[in-house]
N, C-alpha and C positions, 0 to 999 in steps of 0.2 A: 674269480668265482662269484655265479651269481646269487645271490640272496635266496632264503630257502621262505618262506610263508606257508603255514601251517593255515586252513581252516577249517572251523567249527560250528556244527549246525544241527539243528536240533533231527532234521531229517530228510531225505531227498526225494520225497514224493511233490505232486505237483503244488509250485508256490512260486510267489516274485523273489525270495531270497535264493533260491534255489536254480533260479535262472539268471540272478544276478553272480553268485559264483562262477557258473558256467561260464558266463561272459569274461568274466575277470581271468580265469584260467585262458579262455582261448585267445582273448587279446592283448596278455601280457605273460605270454607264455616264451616269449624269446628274451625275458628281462629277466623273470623270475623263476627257481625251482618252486612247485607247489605240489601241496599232500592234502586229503581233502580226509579231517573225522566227521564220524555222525554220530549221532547220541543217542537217534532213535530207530525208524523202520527204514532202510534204504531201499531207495526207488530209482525212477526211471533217470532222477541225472549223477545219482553212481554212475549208470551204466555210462551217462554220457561223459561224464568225468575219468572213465578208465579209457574211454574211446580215442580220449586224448592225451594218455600214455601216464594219469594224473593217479597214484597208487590213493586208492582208498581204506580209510581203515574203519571198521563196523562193530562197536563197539555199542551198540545196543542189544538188548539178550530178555529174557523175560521180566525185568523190570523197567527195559524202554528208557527214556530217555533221561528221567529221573534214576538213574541207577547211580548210585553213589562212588562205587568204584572208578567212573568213568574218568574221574579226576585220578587218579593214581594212573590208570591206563594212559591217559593224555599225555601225563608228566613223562611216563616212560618213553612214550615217543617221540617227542619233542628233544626228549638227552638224547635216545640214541640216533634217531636221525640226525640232528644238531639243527633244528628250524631255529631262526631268528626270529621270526614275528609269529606269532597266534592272531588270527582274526576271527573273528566269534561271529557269529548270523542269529538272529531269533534270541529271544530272553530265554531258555532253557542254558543254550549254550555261552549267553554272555556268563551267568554264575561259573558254571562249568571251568569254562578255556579262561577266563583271567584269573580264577583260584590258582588252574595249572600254569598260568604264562607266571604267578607272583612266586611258586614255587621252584620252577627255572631260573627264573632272573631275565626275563623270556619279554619282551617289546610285546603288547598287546594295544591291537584294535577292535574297540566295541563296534560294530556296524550296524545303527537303529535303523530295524524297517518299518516301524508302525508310532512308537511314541508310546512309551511305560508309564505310566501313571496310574492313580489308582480308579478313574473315572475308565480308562482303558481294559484297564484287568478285569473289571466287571462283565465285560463282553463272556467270559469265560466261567462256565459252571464251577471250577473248584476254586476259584475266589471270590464267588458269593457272598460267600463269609470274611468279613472284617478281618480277623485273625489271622489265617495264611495267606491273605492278600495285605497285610500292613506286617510282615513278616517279609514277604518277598519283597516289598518295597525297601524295607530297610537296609537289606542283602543288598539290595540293586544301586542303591545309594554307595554303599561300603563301594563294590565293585567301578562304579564307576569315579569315582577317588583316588582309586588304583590303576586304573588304567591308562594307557599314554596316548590314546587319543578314541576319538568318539566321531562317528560318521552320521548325520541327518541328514536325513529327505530332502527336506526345506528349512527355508530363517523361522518357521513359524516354530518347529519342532527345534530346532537350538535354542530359539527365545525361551521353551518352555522349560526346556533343562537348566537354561541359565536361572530361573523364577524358581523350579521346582527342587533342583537339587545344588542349587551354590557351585554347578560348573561352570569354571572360567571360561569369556568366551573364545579365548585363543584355542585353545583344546578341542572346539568343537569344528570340524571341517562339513558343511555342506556340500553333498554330493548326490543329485538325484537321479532314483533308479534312469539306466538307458535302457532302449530298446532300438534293438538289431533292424532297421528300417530294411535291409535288403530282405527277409523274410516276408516281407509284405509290398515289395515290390515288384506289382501287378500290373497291365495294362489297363490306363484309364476308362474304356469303354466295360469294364465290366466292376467297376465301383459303382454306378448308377443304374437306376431301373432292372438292378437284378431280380432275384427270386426272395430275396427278404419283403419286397413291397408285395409282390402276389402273394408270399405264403402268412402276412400278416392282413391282407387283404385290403391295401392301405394306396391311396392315390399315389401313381408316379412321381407327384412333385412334392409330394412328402416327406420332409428335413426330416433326417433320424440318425440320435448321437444313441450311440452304442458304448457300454461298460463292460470290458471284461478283465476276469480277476480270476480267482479262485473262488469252487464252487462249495465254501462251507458256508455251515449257519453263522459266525462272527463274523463272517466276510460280505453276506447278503444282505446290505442294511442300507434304508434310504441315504444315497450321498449330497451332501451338500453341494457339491461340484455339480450334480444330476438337478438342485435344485437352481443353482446360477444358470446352468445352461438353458434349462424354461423359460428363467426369465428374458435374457437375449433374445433367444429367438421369436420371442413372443406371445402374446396370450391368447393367440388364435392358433396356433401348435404344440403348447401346452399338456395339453389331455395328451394326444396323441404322444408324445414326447414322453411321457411318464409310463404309456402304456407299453409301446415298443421296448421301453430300457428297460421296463422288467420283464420282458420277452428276452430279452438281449443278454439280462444278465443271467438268466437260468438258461442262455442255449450258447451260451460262449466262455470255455474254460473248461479246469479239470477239478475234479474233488470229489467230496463225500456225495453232493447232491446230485451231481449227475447221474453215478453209479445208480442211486435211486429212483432216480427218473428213467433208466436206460433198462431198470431190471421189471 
């Protein structure tokens, strides 16, 4: 019998955690049984998640993802389906899914896709304030104490849990997001000299790195990685290079801004 994995996620409109799921369902789908909860608005990889025979449960309702009950609902699913493991996505759902997996007696994995802290949480209007933002941290601390294992990006994001929250470092497993390269596997001749240099108006031989992500406000923020790759390439492509990626980063992705841009 193969092992059942339960996960948990704040919502499945477009995101890297949301496509990271995805992934995990369709290329270990012949090892594992999987059930996919949501906590908030379900979106387009529900859909793709049932497409791949993966029962979803929707368990957000007019108080969204923060609904308190969601932990009782969780618990019920997890006995009666009988899942072994809870894996959580997003900081809504870490609270959430390892209340519920400590309730069960239930194996949980935290999965960090961004790195919790309180310099982090600021990116976000209702932690402005000191108070529900050193309240959630605290939470987050408890939970991951409790949890049986914890997933980061990169060494930089475990070093920080190791510094910030007295996680051992065995507990922490580094694992960074993948990306499905056969989706983007295109014929060479039309990577170069396309319609991005004409419709930016920019010379043929024109280096241009491109950002794409999700199209929210916490997500549209100068990257330092945006700012390494200027320097490389050099300070005579520079300008150009900063101007293009924020061309690139408001016309490649899905989210709140585009809708706004689109309407």
């Amino acid at each position: 019998m193969t092992s059942r994995i339960l996960h948990v996620i704040d919502h499945t409109g477009p995101g890297g955690a949301q496509v990271m799921v995805t992934y995990l369902v369709r290329f270990l789908q012949s090892e594992f049984t999987f059930g996919t909860a949501v906590l908030g608005p379900s979106g387009q990889y529900s859909d793709a998640l049932r497409a791949l025979g993966v029962p979803v449960y929707e368990l957000g309702d007019r108080l969204g993802r923060w609904n308190p009950w969601s932990v009782r609902r969780l618990i019920q699913i997890a006995l009666r389906d009988h899942y072994d493991l809870i894996h959580t996505h997003l900081f809504k759902s870490q609270l959430v899914g390892t209340f519920a997996a400590m309730r069960t007696a239930t194996k949980t994995i935290l999965h960090e896709q961004w790195g919790v802290d309180s310099h982090s949480l600021k990116q976000f209007s209702f932690f402005s304030n000191a108070v529900p933002r050193n309240a959630y941290l605290g939470v987050y601390r408890y939970v991951l104490r409790h949890c049986d294992r914890v997933i980061a990006l990169t060494p930089q994001m475990l070093q920080s849990y190791v510094d910030s929250y007295s996680v051992e470092p065995n507990r922490i497993t580094v694992l960074p997001n993948a990306v499905d390269i056969s989706a983007f596997d295109k014929p060479s001749q039309s990577r170069r000299g396309g319609s991005i240099h004409k419709e930016l108006s920019l010379p043929e031989e024109t280096r241009l790195v491109l950002m794409v992500g999700r199209l929210e406000p916490q997500k549209v923020k100068p990257s330092p990685s945006l700012t390494s790759a200027g320097g490389t390439l050099g300070r005579d492509v520079s300008s150009q290079l900063f101007a293009v990626a924020q061309r690139a980063i408001f016309s490649l992705g899905a989210g709140g801004l585009r809708r706004r841009q689109s309407s």
